[in-house]
Residue, then its C-alpha position, 0 to 999 in steps of 0.5 A: x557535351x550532352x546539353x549540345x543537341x538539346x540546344x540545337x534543338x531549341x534552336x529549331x524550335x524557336x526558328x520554326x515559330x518564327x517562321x511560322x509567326x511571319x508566315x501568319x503575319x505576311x498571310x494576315x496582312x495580305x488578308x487585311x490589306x484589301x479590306x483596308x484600302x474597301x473601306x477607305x475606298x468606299x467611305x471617301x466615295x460616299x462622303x465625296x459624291x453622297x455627302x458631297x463633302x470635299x475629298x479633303x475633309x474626309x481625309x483630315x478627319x475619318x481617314x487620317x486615322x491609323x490604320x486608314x493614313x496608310x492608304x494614298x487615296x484619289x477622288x476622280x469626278x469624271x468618272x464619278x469613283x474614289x480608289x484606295x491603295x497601299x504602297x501601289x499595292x491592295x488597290x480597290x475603287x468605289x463607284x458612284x451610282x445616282x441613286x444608289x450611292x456608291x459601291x465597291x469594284x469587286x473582281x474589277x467588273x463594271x459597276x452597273x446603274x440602278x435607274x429605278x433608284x435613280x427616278x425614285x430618288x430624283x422625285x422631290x421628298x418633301x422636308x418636313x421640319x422639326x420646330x425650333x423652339x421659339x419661346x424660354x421653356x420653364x422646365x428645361x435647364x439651359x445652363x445644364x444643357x448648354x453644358x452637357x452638350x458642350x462636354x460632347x464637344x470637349x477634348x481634355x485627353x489628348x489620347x482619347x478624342x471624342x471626335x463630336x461632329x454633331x448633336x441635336x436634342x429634342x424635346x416634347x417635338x422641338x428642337x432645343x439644342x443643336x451643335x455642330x464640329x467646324x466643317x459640318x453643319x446641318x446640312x451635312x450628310x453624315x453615314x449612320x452606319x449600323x444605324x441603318x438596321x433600324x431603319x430595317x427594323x422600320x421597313x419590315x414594320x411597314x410591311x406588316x402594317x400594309x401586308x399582315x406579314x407573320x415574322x413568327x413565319x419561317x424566313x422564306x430564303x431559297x436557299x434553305x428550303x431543304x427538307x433536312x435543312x434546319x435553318x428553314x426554321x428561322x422565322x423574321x423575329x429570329x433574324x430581327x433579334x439577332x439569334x438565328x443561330x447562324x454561324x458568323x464572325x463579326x470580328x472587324x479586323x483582317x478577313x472575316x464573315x463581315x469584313x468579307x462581306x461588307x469589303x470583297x462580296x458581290x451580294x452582301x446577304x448570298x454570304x450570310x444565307x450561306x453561312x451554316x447552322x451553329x445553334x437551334x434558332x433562338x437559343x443564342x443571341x449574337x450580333x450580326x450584320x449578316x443577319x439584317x441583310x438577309x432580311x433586306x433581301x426577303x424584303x427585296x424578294x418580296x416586293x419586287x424591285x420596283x416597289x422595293x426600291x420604292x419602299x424606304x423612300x416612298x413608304x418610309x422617308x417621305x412621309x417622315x420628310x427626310x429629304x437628305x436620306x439615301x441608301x445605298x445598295x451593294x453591286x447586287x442591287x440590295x440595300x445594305x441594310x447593314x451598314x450604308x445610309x446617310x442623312x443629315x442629323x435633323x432627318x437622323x432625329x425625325x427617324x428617332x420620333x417616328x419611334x418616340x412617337x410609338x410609329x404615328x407621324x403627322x397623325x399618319x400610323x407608319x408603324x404598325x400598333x404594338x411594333x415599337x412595342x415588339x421591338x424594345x422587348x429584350x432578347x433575353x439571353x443578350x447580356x444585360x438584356x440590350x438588344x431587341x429587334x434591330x435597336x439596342x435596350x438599357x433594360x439591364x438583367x431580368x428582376x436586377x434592373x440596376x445591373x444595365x448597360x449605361x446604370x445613370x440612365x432610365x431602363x426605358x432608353x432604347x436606341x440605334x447605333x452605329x460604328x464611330x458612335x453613331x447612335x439616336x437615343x429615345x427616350x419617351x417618358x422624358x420626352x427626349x430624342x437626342x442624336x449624336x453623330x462623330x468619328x469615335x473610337x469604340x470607348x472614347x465617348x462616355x454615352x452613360x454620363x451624356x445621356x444622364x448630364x442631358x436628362x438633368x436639363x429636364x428634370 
């Protein structure tokens, strides 16, 4: 008779967890559910009208996985947008911008044009190309390099697909390998994502070279030029290499700093230069996209709009002759450094030998001397020492080089990488740039035994 209240009382126990369980679920969801239908929303927009990819292509491959094959989608070419909705529910429409490429509604207000972005990208960027290779080179291992390429392209495990939709190999400046997934070829424009922080890394490099900016200078964001503000002592270096010590939350699932950022804000960098101070500026390395969008903003506050509109296509593309080239800026009318550009996988490939080519194109300084340099030299406290400025490094840890992030590849690898396994490996010693592009699950694709099968076609 005594155990009876005890029951009870677990009873209430369990049904108040699992009250409170569903309660989170339903929250979570009602959280998720308008990040979900942004991204498929904004990623069709784009691939549709940027890529100028048919709306089926996308939906067969980049959104007919889970969770994105929930959505129901529908591409209108009147009024050039793309929505996302779930169940009639979370609806969300991505509009396209000539010029600015696509961007998503937020508080349904009207998308506005950039018409300085749509004259600058309507003057014609000549297309400079990378020379094929002509004549059988006597140091390249065609077999090898047939087969390390083909592996890209293999599918033996059912559970987890590699998803390659395109690689190009270079080597000593020419081109030697090139495949492509049916449905995409070298012409097709692909988003390199988180590749385009690189590209970031490249713009604040040519400001330094035209303007003597200091990035060891404090980072002049109006927002915390308080006195007792002391975020006012993050410099350009601290935001490049990712250790502003900025509070932030690059979790990709449900609602978080990036996800809000990225799906439900109206000006992508406000978010990240509101975001409170966690650690003293270069004490702790932690990878954010907030941080590279703050740093498209100074660069937008610091030229101006005109010229800053200019500047990737003018001061960065042109030269480079990556004619397909286009990113996009958010409702705000700032780049999103971050996340949103796309090129074809040749012009991926000539932003790689801007970098081989230690920031010299065509006899032309781009980048100024030491930049690339500057920009592959470690952030210590970054496990295995794999950032830098806006790329990724394979240097390994301080006097233990072996203990790296891919072990069968030199430590003088350095690279761009994207979501879906995106990434643009340099590697100068080997006279090699070598892009891969795909729709790739995070671990499905082996970059240590890719890049180390491709160096034996050179050895």
């Amino acid at each position: 008779m005594q155990k009876r209240p005890h029951k009870r009382l677990l009873v209430k126990v369990f049904l108040l967890i699992v009250i409170s369980g569903f309660t989170y679920l339903v929250y979570y969801i009602f959280q998720a559910l308008p990040i979900l239908t942004g991204f498929g929303a904004k990623h069709l927009c784009s691939c549709h009208f940027v890529a100028q990819r048919s709306d089926s292509s996308v939906l067969v491959n980049e959104l007919a996985r889970f969770p994105y094959r929930l959505a129901e989608y529908e591409v209108n070419d009147v009024d050039s947008s793309a929505t996302a909705s779930i169940f009639g529910t979370a609806t969300r429409q991505a509009v396209y911008r000539p010029g600015a490429g696509c961007v998503l509604r937020v508080n349904d207000k009207s998308v506005a044009p950039i018409p300085q972005l749509a004259q600058i990208t309507e003057q014609k960027i000549n297309n400079y190309p990378i020379p094929e290779e002509k004549a059988v080179r006597r140091n390249v291992n065609y077999s090898q390099l047939s087969e390390a390429v083909g592996w890209a392209f293999s599918e033996p495990d059912a559970e987890r697909l590699k998803n390659t939709k395109a690689v190009v190999v270079v080597y000593d400046d020419t081109l030697v390998a090139e495949r492509y997934a049916p449905g995409f070829s070298a012409q097709t424009l692909m988003p390199g994502w988180s590749m385009t922080k690189s590209v970031i890394n490249a713009l604040v490099g040519i400001t330094v070279q035209q303007s003597q900016l200091d990035i060891n200078q404090p980072a002049p964001v109006p927002a915390w030029q308080e006195e007792d503000d002391p975020r006012k002592n993050i410099t350009w270096d601290h935001l490049l290499r990712m250790n502003s010590g900025l509070k932030w939350d690059e979790t990709y699932f449900g609602a978080s700093d990036v996800t809000q950022m990225l799906y439900l804000s109206e000006d992508m960098a406000s978010i990240a230069m509101h975001r409170p101070p966690k650690e003293e500026p270069g004490e702790e390395w932690y990878y954010s996209s907030g941080t590279t969008n703050i740093l498209s903003f100074l660069l937008r506050q610091r030229y101006g709009d005109d010229a800053y509109y200019a500047l990737p296509y003018q001061q960065l593309f042109q030269p480079l002759g990556m004619s397909s080239a286009v990113i996009e800026a958010d409702l705000s009318g700032t780049f999103v450094g971050s996340s949103y550009m796309l090129a074809t996988t040749r012009d991926w490939a000539k932003f790689g030998l801007l970098y081989y080519h230690d920031g010299i194109w065509r006899g032309q300084r781009i980048l100024p001397e030491g930049w690339v340099k500057y920009t592959t030299r470690p952030v210590e406290d970054a496990p295995f020492r794999k950032y830098g400025a806006q790329f990724w490094l394979n240097a390994g840890e301080r006097n233990r080089p072996d203990q790296r992030e891919f072990p069968d590849v030199p430590t003088e690898l350095f690279f761009a990488q994207g979501f879906d396994e995106q990434s643009i490996f340099i590697l100068p010693k080997h006279k090699l740039v070598i892009v891969r592009l795909g729709i790739t699950a995070r671990g499905n694709f082996d970059k240590n035994y890719f890049l180390s099968e491709l160096i034996k076609a050179f050895e």
